[in-house]
Structure formats: structure tokens, C-alpha cells
C-alpha positions in Angstrom: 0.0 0.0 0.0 1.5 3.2 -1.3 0.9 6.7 0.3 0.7 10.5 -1.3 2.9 13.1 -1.0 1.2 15.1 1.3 1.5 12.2 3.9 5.4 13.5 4.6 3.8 16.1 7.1 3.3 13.1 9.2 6.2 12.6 11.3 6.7 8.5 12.6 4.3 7.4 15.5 5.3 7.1 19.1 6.5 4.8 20.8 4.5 2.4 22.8 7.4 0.0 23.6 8.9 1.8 26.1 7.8 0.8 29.8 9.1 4.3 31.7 6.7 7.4 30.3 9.1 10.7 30.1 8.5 13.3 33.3 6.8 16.0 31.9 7.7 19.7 32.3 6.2 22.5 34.4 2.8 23.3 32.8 2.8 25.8 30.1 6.0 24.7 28.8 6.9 22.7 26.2 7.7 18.9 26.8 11.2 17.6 26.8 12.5 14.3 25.8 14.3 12.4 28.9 17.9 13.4 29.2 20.0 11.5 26.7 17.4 11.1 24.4 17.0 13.3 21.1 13.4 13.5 20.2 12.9 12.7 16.0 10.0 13.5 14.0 10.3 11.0 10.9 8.6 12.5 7.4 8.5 10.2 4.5 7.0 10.2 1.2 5.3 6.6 1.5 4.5 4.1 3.9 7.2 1.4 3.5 9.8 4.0 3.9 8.1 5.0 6.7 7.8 1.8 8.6 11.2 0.9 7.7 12.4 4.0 9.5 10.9 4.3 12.4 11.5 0.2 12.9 15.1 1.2 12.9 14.9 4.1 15.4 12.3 2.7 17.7 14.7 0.5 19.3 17.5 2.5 20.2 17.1 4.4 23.6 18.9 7.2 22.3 15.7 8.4 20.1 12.5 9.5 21.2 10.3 9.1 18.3 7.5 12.2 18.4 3.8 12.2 18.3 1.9 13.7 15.1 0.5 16.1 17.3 4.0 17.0 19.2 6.3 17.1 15.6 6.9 21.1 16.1 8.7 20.6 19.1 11.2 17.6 17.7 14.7 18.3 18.0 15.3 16.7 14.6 13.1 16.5 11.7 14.5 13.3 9.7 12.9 13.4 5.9 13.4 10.3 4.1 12.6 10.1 -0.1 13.7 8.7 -3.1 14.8 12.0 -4.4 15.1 15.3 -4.3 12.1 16.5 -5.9 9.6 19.9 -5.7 7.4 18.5 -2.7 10.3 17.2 -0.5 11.5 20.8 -1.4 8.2 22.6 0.0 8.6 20.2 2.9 12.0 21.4 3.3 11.3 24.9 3.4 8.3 24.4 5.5 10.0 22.7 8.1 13.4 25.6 7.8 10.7 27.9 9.4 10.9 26.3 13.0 13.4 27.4 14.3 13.6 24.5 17.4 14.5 21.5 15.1 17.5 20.8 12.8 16.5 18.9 9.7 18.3 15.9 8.5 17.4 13.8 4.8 18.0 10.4 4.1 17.7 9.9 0.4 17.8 7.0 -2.3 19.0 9.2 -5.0 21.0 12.3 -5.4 20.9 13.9 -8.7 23.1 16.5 -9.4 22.9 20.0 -8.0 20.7 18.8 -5.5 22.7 20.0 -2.9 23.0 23.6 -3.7 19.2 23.1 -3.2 19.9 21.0 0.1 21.5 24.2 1.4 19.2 26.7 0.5 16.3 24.7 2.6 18.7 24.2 5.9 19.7 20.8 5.2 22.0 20.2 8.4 23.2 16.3 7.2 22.5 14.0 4.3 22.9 10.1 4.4 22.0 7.9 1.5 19.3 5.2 2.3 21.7 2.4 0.9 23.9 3.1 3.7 21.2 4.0 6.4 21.6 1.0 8.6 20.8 1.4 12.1 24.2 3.0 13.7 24.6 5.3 11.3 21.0 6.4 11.7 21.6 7.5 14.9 25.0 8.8 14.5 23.4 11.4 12.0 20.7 12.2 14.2 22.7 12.7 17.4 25.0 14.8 15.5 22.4 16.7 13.8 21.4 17.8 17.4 24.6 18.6 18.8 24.3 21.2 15.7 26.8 19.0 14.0 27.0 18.4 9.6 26.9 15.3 8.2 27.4 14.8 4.5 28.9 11.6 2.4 32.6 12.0 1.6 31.5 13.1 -2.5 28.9 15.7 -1.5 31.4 17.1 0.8 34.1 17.1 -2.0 31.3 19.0 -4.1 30.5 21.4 -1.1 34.1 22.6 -0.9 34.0 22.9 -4.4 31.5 25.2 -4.4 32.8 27.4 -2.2 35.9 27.3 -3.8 34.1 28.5 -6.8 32.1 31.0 -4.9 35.3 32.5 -3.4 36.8 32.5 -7.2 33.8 34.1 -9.0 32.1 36.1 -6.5 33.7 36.9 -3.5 37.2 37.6 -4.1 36.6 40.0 -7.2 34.4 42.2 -4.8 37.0 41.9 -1.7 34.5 39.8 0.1 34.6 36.6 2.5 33.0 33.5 3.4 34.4 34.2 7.0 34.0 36.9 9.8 37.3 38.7 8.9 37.7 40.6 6.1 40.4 40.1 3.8 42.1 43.1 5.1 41.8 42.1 8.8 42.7 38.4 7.5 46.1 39.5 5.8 47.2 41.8 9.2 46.2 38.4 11.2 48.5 36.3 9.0 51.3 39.3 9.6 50.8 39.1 13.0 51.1 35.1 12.9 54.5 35.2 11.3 56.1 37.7 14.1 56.0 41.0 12.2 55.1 44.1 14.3 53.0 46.8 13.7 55.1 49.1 11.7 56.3 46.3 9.7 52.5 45.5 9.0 52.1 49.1 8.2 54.8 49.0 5.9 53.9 45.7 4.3 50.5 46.6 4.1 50.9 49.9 3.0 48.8 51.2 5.5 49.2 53.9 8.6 51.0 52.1 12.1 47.4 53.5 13.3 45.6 51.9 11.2 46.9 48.6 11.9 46.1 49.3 15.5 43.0 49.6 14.8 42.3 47.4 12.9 43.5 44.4 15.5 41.9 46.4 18.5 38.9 46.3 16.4 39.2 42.4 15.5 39.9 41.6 19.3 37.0 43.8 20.2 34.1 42.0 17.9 35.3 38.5 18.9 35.9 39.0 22.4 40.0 38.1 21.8 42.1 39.2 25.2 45.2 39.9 22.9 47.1 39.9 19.6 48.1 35.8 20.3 44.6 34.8 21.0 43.6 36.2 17.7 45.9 35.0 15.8 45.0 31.3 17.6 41.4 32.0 17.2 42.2 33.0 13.2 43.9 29.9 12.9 41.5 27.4 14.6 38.9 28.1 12.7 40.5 28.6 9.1 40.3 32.0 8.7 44.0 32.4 8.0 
């Protein structure tokens, strides 16, 4: 027995299986899954997929599997399709407007370009359903609410190639960034990282020795940095230099 589209807004059933009922919260606010349990609103396009879902999550006592009636308050909204077509897109989008889940898609296909689409709709992990068995079912979902991404090693490949291309064709012609420094602040950073002092930066840079102080002060200041060697650290840590 087959199932519409429009039976994706239903997220998995709950389950019944479970012997201890989860404490609930103060009254007026919203329930909360027992600690160490992610709660998982499952959305698929048709009812096998469904089944075979949920009968994979049920068991584990790291998921709490929500209630039709409870999906908005879900830590992770799992979407599972064949592929990547206009309604798993609407769904997508619908489900981007909450901001109190993350949304993570299992899928059996992944034509190209999908994931420039995947993006756009807050896509925080991707797993195909060849390789969804049981462990890494829950690895995604854990990770998707630790605020984690997951994608397969070749859409990851793709992703940096995109940005690669972004940076080439957009960005860098307009002295823009992907990151929270700008190139300017970026290149006094990397100065800074190889020993050089201020005038030296000034010199190299070819701007004023006040300048450069400000610029740093004015790095430190917007990231909360205590000096010129946590910057530089912070810079480096997260790829920014």
C-alpha cells in the first residue's frame, strides 16, 4: 500500500514499547525528551519507507520518536525520499521555518545539484538510504542535534568545491569573505602570525601604524579576543588564516 505526497507532514508514531513514560515539564512549557534522548519527528514520502524508518529508530534508547500532534517541538526532523524532488523541497522549506529543530534527509537518489538546493532549505546532514543502517542512523541524528553536519565523503568534495568557486567568481573579485574577517583584517592576522610588528604590518600593508592598531583592536574587540596571540590562535583554529 502506497501513500501520497502530502502524507510527509506526518512525522513516525510514538512509541509504545517503552515501559518508563518521560516526566513532563512545568505546565505551560513545552515537553522535553528524557535526558540523553534526542526527540525525532520522521517525514517520508510513502509508507514502506516510513515503517522501515521508524523500525530502525524505535529500538534505540537514544531516540524519542514524536507524536503527530508534538512534531513542532522535535529536535530533529528526519525526511526520508527517493529524491530530491519539488514536494520534499516545499517540505523542506516548510520545516526551515521552525526554528527549534534541525533537519536531516535520508535519500535514495541524489541527482546533481541537488545540494546547492539541500543548502538553500537548511539541510544540516544527508545520508543515503543504501547506507542508512541502524548505527549510522543514529549517529546522524545525534550529530544533527549537537548542531553538527553530516554529509557523504562526495557531496562534501562537491561542497568545498563550491565554495571554492564562490570565493573565485564572486567573493574575491568584490573583496568579500565566506568568513567573519575581512580580507584586510585576514592578511594583518596572518602578519601578525609570522612575528612581524606593527610598523612592519604598516609598511607591508601599506597602511598607517594607526591603522593597523586599529584594525587588530577592532578584530579583538568584535570577537571577544584578550590579545594579539589569542587572535591569531582563534584565526587559525577556525581557518580564517
Amino acid at each position: 500500500m502506497t501513500m501520497t505526497m502530502t502524507d510527509m507532514t506526518k512525522p513516525a508514531a510514538p512509541d509504545h514499547s517503552r515501559s518508563a513514560a518521560p516526566q513532563r515539564p512545568a505546565e505551560g512549557a513545552p515537553p522535553r525528551p528524557p535526558a540523553g534522548r534526542v526527540s525525532v519527528a520522521v517525514y517520508a514520502e510513502d509508507l514502506i519507507l516510513r515503517t522501515g524508518m521508524v523500525h530502525q529508530l524505535r529500538p534505540r534508547p537514544e531516540i524519542e520518536l514524536i507524536q503527530d500532534q508534538e512534531a513542532d517541538r522535535a529536535q530533529v526532523s528526519l525526511v526520508v525520499v527517493d529524491v530530491v524532488n519539488e514536494p520534499t523541497v516545499q517540505l523542506l522549506h516548510r520545516l526551515q521555518r521552525n526554528n527549534s529543530t534541525r533537519t536531516g534527509l535520508v535519500v535514495g537518489f541524489f541527482e546533481p545539484g541537488a545540494l546547492q538546493t539541500l543548502i538553500e532549505c537548511g539541510v544540516a546532514a544527508v545520508l543515503r538510504r543504501g547506507e542508512a543502517d541502524q548505527d549510522r542512523l543514529v549517529h546522524l541524528v545525534t550529530a544533527i542535534a549537537k548542531g553538527e553536519g553530516v554529509l557523504p565523503g562526495d557531496l562534501l568534495g562537491k561542497l568545498l568545491d563550491h565554495v571554492s568557486s564562490l570565493h573565485r567568481t564572486v567573493l574575491d573579485p568584490r573583496g568579500l569573505s565566506l568568513s567573519t574577517l575581512t580580507p584586510r583584517e585576514a592578511e594583518m592576522l596572518r602578519l601578525v602570525s609570522e612575528g612581524y610588528g606593527t610598523a612592519e604590518i604598516a609598511q607591508k600593508t601599506s597602511y598607517s601604524e594607526r591603522t593597523v592598531k586599529n584594525v587588530l583592536h577592532e578584530v579583538a574587540t568584535r570577537l571577544e579576543l584578550r590579545n594579539r596571540a589569542h587572535a591569531v590562535g582563534y584565526a587559525m583554529r577556525h581557518g580564517l588564516i
